[in-house]
C-alpha positions, -999 to +999 in steps of 0.1 A: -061+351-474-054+333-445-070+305-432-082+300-399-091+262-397-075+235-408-079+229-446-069+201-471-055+215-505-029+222-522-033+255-528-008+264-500+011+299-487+047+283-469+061+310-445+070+340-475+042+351-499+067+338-525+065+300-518+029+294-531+020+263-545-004+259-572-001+226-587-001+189-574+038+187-581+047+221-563+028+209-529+043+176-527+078+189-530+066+215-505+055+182-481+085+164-492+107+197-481+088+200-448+093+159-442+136+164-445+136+196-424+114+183-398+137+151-400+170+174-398+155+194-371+157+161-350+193+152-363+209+185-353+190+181-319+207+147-315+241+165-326+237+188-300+232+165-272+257+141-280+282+171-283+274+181-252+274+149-234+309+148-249+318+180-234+303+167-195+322+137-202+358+157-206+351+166-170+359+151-143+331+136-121+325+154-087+337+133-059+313+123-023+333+156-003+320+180-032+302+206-016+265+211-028+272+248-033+299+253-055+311+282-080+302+282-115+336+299-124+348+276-149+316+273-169+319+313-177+343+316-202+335+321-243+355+288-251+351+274-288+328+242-276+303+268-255+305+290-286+292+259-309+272+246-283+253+281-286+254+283-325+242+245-326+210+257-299+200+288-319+200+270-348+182+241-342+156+266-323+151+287-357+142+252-375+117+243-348+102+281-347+103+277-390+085+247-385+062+260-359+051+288-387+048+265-410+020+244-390+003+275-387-002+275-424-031+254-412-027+233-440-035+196-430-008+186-458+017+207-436+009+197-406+010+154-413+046+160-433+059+183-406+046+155-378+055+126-398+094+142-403+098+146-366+086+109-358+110+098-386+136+119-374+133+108-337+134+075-348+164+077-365+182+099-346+170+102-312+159+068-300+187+058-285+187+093-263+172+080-233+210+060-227+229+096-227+223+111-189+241+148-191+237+159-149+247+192-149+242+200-110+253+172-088+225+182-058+198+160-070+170+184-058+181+208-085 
């Protein structure tokens, strides 16, 4: 049965009918194992972003004459770094949507591990994120 409100035990259904937990030591390895992949789902973003700063940083700044409207030829092609940048984005977007199930358990458990891991993870990984600026467009009204 599924529950509806949030509920407090530790008598918990994880995202497949076959990850039930039924005892005390199952449902905090479950928490546990929610913690580290909320904490990697933060990691991986950070990967991303710094990768792709990298990448903005290989090319060259645009100069005062740059016209605001310019082609977006060179950005089109299937290179190796857009083709990781891609894998790295879907990803990291099927651990958040994972996660996002996972909340919906409704378990409170759940939910405080899953929160918890991505405040860690922040933490750790992305604190320092507000010093990385990646300006795609050079208009600044886009």
């Amino acid at each position: 049965m599924m529950h509806m409100t949030l509920y407090w035990s530790k008598a918990v259904t994880l995202l497949i009918d076959s990850w039930k937990t039924d005892s005390w030591t199952s449902y905090l390895l479950t928490l546990l194992a929610c913690f580290l992949v909320s904490a990697f789902h933060q990691y991986l973003e950070d990967r991303r972003i710094r990768f792709k700063a990298s990448l903005a940083a290989d090319r060259s700044p645009p100069s005062i004459d740059a016209p605001l409207l310019f082609k977006l030829g060179g950005r089109r092609g299937f290179g190796p770094a857009r083709i990781a940048s891609a894998v790295m984005f879907g990803i990291n977007s099927a651990i958040g949507y994972l996660l996002m199930l996972a909340v919906m358990s409704f378990n409170g458990g759940v939910l405080v591990a899953v929160v918890l891991g991505l405040s860690v993870g922040y933490f750790f990984f992305r604190a320092a994120d507000e010093e990385i600026v990646i300006v795609d467009n050079p208009c600044a009204c886009a």
